[in-house]
NUPA-391113 format. One line per field, with one value per residue: chain; x, y, z of N, C-alpha, C in turn. Coordinates in steps of 0.02 Angstrom, whole numbers. Layout:
! residues N
unit <- (A,...)
nu <- (X,...)
nv <- (Y,...)
nw <- (Z,...)
cau <- (X,...)
cav <- (Y,...)
caw <- (Z,...)
cu <- (X,...)
cv <- (Y,...)
cw <- (Z,...)
! end
This chain:
! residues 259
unit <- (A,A,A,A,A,A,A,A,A,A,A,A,A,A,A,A,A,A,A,A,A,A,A,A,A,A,A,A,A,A,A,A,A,A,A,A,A,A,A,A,A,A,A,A,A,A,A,A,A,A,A,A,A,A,A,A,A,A,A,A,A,A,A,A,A,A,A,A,A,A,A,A,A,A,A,A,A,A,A,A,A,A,A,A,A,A,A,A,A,A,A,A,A,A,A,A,A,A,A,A,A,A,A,A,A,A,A,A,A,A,A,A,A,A,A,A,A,A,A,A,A,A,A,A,A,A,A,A,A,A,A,A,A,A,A,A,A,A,A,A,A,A,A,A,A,A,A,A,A,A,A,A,A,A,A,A,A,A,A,A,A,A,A,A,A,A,A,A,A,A,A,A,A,A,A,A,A,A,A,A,A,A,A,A,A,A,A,A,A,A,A,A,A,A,A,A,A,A,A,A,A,A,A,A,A,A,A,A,A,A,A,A,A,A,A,A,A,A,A,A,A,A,A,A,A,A,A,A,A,A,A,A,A,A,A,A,A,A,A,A,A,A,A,A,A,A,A,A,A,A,A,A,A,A,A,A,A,A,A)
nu <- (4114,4123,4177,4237,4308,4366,4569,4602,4545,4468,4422,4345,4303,4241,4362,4480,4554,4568,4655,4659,4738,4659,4689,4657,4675,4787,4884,4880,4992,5106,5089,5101,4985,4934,5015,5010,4887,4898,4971,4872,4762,4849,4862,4729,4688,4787,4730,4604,4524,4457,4507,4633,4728,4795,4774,4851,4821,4789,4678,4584,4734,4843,4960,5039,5138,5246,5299,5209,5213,5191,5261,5379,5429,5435,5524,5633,5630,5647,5712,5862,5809,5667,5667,5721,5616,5517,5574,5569,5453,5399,5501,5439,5313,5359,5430,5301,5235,5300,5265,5146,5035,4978,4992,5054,4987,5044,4953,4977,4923,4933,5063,5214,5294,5459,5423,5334,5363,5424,5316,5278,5353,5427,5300,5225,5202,5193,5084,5047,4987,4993,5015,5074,5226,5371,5483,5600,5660,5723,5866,5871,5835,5918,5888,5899,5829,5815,5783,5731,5833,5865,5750,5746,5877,5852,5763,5807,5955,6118,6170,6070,5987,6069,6079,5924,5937,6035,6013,5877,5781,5615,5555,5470,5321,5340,5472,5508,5452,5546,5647,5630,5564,5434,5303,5182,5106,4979,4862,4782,4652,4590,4639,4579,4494,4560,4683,4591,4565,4671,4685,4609,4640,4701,4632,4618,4734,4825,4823,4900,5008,5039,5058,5184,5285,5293,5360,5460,5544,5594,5660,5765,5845,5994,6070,6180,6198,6190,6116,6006,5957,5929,5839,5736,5710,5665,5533,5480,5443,5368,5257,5216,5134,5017,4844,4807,4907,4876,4752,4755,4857,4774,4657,4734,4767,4663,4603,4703,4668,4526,4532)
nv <- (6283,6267,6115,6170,6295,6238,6205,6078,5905,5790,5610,5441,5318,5189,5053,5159,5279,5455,5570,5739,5894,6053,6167,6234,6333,6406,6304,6201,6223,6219,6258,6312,6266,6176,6070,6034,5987,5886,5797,5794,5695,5579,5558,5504,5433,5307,5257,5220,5082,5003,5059,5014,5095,5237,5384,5505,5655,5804,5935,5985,6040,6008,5910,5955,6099,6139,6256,6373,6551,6630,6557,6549,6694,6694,6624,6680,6802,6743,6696,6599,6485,6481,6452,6324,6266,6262,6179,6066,6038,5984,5883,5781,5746,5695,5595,5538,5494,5367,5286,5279,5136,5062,5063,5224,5312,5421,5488,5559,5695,5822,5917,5882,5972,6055,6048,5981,5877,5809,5768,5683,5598,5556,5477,5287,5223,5279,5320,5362,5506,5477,5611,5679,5776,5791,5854,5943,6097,6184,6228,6321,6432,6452,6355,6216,6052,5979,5883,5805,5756,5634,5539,5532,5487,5345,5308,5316,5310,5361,5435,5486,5531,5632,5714,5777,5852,5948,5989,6034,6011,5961,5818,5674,5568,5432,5421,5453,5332,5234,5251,5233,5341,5335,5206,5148,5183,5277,5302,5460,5472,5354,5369,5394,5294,5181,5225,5184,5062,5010,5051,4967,4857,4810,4773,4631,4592,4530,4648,4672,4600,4671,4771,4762,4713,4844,4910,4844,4848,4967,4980,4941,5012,5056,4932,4837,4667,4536,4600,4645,4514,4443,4532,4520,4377,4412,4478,4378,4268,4373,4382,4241,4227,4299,4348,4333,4264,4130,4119,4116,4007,3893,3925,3887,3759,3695,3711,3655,3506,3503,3488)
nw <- (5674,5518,5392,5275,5344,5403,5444,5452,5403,5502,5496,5524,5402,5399,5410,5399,5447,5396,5342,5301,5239,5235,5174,5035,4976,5025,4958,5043,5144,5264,5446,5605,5685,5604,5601,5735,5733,5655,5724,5848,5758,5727,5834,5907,5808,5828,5950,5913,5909,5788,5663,5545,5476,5424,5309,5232,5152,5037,5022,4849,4729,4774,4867,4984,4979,5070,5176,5271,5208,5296,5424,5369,5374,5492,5570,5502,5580,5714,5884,5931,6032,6000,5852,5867,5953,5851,5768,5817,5845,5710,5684,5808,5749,5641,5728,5767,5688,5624,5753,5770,5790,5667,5471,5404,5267,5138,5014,4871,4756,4640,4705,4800,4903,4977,5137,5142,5037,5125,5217,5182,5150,5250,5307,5316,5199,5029,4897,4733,4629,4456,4392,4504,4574,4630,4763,4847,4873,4957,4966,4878,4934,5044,5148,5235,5192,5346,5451,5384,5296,5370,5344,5214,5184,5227,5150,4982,4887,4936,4852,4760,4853,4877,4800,4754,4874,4868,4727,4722,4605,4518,4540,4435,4474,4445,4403,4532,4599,4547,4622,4763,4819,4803,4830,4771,4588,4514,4387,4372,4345,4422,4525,4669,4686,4685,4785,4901,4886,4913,5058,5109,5097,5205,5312,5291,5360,5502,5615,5749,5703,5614,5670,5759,5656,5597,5688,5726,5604,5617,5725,5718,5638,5618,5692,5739,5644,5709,5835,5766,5724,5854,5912,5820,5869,5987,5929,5845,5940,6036,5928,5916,6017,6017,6005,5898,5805,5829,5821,5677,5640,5676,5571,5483,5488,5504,5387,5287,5351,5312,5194)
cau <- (4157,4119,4206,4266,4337,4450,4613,4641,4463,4478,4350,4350,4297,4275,4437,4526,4553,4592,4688,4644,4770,4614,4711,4670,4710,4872,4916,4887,5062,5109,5088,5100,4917,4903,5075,4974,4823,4898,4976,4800,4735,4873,4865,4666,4693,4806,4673,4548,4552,4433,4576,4702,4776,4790,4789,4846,4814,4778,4611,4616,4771,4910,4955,5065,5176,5295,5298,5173,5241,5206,5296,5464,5438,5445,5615,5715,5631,5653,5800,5883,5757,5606,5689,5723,5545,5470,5604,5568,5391,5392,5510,5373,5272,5385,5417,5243,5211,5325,5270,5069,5043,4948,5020,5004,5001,5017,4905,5000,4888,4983,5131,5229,5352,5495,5409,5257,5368,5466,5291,5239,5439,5404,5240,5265,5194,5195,5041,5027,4967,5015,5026,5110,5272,5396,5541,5654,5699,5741,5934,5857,5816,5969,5871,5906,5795,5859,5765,5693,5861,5883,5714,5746,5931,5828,5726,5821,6015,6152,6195,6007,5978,6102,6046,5868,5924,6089,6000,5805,5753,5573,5553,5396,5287,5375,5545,5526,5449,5614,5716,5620,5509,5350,5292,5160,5092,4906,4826,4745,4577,4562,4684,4538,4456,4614,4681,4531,4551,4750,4699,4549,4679,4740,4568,4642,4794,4836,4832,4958,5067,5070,5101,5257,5314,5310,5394,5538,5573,5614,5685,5816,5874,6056,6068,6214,6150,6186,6074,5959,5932,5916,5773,5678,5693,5599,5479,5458,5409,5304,5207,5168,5087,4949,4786,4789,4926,4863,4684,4761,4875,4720,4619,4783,4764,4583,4599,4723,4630,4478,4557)
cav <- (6296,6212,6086,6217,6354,6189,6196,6012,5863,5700,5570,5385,5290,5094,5062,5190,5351,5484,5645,5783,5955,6086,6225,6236,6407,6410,6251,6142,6250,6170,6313,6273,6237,6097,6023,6015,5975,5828,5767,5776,5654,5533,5511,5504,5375,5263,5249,5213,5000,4978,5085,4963,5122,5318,5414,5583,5683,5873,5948,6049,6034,5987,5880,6013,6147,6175,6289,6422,6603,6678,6526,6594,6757,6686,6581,6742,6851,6707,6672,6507,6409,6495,6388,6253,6235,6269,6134,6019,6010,5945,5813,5746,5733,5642,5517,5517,5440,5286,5268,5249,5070,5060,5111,5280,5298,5476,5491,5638,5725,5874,5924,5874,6000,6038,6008,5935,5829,5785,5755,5603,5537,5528,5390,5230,5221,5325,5307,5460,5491,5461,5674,5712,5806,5786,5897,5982,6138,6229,6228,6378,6482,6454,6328,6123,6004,5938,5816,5763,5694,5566,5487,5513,5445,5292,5284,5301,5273,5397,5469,5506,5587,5715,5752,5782,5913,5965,6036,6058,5999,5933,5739,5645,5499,5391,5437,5447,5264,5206,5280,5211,5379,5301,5127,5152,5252,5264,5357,5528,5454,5315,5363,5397,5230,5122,5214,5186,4985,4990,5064,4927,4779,4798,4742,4577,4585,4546,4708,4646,4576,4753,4826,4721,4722,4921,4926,4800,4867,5060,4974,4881,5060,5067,4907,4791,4599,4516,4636,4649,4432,4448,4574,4474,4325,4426,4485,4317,4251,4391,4365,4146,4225,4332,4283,4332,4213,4083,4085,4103,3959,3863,3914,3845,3702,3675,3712,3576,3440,3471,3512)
caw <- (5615,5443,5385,5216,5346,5476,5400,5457,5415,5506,5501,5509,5365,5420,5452,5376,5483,5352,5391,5263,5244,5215,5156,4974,4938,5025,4934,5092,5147,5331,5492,5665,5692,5533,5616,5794,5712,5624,5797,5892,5753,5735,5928,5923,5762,5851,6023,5887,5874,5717,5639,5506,5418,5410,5266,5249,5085,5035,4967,4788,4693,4782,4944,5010,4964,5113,5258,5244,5209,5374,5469,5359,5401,5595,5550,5476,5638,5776,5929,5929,6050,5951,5780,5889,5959,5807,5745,5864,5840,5656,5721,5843,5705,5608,5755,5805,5617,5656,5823,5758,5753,5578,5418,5390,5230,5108,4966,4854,4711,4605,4712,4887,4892,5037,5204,5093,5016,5176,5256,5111,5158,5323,5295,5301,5123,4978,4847,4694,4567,4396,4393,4556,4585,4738,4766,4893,4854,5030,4946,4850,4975,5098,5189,5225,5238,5391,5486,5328,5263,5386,5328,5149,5177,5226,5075,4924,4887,4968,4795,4744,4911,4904,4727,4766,4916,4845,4668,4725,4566,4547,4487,4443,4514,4385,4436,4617,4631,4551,4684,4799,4853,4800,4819,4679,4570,4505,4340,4382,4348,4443,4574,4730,4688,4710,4850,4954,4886,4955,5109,5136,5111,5263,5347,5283,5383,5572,5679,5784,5672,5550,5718,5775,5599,5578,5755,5718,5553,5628,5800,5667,5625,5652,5747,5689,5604,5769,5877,5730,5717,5924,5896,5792,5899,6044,5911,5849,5996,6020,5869,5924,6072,6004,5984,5818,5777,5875,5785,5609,5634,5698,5528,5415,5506,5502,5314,5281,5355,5276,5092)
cu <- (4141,4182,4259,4326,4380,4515,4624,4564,4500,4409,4392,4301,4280,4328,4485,4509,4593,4586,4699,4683,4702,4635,4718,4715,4780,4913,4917,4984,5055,5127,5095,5023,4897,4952,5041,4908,4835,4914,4920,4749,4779,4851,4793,4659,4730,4775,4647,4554,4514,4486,4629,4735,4751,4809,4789,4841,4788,4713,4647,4668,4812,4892,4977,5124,5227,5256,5257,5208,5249,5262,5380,5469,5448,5520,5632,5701,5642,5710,5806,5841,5710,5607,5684,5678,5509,5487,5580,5486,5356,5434,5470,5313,5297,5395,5358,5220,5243,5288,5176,5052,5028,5003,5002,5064,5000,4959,4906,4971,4952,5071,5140,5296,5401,5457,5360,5291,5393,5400,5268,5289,5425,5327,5282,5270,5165,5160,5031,5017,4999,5064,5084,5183,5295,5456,5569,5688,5705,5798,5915,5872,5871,5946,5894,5835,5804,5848,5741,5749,5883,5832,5729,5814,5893,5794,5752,5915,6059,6153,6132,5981,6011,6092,6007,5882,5979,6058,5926,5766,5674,5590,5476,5371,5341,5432,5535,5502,5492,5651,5698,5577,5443,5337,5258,5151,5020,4868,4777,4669,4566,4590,4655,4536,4536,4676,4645,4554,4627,4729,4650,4585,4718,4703,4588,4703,4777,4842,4889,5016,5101,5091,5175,5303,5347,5363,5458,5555,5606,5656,5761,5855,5950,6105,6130,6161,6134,6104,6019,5906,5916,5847,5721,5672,5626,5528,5423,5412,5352,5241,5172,5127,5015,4897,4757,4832,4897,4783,4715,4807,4825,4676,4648,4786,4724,4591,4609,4702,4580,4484,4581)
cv <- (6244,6190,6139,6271,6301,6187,6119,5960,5798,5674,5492,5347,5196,5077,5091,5248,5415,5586,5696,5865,6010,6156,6240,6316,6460,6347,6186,6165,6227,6253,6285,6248,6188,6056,5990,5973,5891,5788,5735,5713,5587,5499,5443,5423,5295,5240,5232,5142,4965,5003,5034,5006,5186,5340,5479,5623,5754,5874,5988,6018,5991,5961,5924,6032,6169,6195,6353,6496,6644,6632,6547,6651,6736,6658,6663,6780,6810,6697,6605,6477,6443,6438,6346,6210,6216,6184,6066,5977,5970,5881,5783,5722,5669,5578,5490,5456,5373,5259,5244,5166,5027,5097,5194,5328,5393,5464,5566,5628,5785,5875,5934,5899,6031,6017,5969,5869,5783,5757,5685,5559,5500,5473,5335,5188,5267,5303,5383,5429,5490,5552,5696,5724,5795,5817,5919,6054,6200,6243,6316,6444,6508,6417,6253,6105,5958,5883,5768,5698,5633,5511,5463,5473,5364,5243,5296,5293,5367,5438,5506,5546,5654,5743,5790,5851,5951,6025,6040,6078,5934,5872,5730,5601,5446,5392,5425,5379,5224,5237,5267,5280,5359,5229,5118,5189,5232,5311,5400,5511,5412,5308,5350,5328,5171,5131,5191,5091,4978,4975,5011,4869,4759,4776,4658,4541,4599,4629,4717,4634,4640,4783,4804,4719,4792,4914,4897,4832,4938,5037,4960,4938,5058,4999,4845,4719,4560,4529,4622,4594,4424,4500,4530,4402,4337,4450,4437,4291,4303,4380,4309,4191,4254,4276,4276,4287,4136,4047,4076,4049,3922,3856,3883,3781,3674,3662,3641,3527,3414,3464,3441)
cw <- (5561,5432,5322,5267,5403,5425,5416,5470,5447,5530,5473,5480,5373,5441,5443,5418,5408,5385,5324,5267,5208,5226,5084,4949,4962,5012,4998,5138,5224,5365,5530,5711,5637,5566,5691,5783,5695,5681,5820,5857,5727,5807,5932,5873,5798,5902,5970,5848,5813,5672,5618,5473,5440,5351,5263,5160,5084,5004,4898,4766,4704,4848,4974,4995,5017,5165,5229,5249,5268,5432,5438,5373,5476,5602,5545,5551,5693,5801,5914,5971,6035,5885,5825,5921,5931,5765,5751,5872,5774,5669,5729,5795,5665,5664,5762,5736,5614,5741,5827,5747,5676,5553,5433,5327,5185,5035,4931,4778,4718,4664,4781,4864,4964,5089,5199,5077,5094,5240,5217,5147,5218,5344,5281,5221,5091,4909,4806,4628,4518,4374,4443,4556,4657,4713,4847,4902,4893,5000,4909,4871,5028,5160,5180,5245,5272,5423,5424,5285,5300,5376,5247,5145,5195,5160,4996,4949,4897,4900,4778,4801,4902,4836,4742,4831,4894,4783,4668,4679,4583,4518,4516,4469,4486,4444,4522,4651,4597,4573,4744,4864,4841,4813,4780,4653,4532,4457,4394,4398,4380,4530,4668,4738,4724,4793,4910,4952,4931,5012,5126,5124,5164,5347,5340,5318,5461,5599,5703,5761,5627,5620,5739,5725,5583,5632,5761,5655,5572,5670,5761,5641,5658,5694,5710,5691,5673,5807,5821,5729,5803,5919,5889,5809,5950,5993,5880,5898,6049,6004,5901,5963,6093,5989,5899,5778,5795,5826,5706,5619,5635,5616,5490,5428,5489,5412,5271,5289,5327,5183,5083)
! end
């Protein structure tokens, strides 16, 4: 099969594993073979230890457009544990994306719209372009986006959440990295080049430590201050015991003496 007719490219890059939606001409629209697909190369990404980052991004226009038309036609005709498998398997997705030890990061061109957008939310970071569109607008249709709002309740402010699914209006790059859906944002033209530089600054950064970091920051979910400052004692002490802290203390040392 050519690479033009896989709906889903992955290939690793140096240390970037990059996870490609290759569905241009249904907008990159999410089925249950792109949702499996994306699974099989998170897993394969996380086994893979040159690997400091994942990036997921659409070909053509847009990152992705939702749920593809035939998977709603399976919703209105499906029993309750048919939905709830089908349910159940975008979940897994979404945990599996915390549960990767690298970032893994989106990279949204033109437009991430309901399960599109709700698949950007769900990264641990959010890079777009200067152009790009993010929305919600399942409310339309007589649908929620359900698992999606307990990530987005994470990432922006209670009031702005229930906006955003409440009136499934679109907003722009702009807008959505002051609400805390983007972390940056990047002109149209130059947007490839500087993602590629993000995702290669993380060749600069412990392994170990971005992994323990991602992993305490999600674990910290829910957890009162107490429990939370007890956490990060054991992760603390974690951290001294790598060898990756162990040698970079060693070089700040070395540094010092001879500076």
């Amino acid at each position: 099969m050519s690479d033009e007719s896989k709906p889903l490219l992955y290939i690793v890059e140096a240390s970037v594993a990059r996870i490609t939606l290759n569905r241009p001409e249904k907008r990159n629209a999410l089925n249950e073979n792109l949702i499996t697909g994306m699974k099989n190369a998170l897993r394969e990404a996380d086994g893979t230890e040159a690997v400091r980052a994942v990036v997921i991004t659409g070909t053509g226009q847009d990152f992705c457009s939702g749920a593809d038309l035939s998977e709603l036609r399976k919703i209105s005709g499906a029993s309750v544990s048919e939905n709830t498998e089908d349910a159940r398997s975008l979940m897994e997705l979404f945990m599996l994306m915390r549960q990767v030890r690298v970032p893994v990061v989106a990279a949204v061109r033109g437009t991430a719209l309901a399960g599109g957008c709700g698949l950007a939310s769900a990264c641990d970071i959010v890079l777009a372009a200067s152009s790009a569109r993010f929305g919600y607008p399942e409310v339309k249709i007589g649908f929620v986006p359900a698992m999606v709002t307990a990530i987005l309740r994470r990432n922006v402010s209670e009031k702005r959440a229930f906006e955003l699914i409440a009136r499934g209006a679109e907003i722009g790059a702009e807008e959505a990295q002051q609400i805390g859906l983007v972390n940056q944002v990047f002109s149209d033209d130059s947007f490839e080049g500087e993602v590629t530089s993000y995702l290669l600054g993380f060749e600069k950064m412990s392994k170990s430590a971005v992994a323990l970091t991602k992993a305490l920051l999600y674990q910290m979910d829910g957890m009162a201050f107490l429990q939370a400052l007890e956490t990060g004692v054991d992760v603390n002490v974690i951290a001294r015991m790598t060898e990756d802290c162990q040698k970079g203390i060693e070089r700040f040392l070395t540094r010092n003496r001879t500076g």
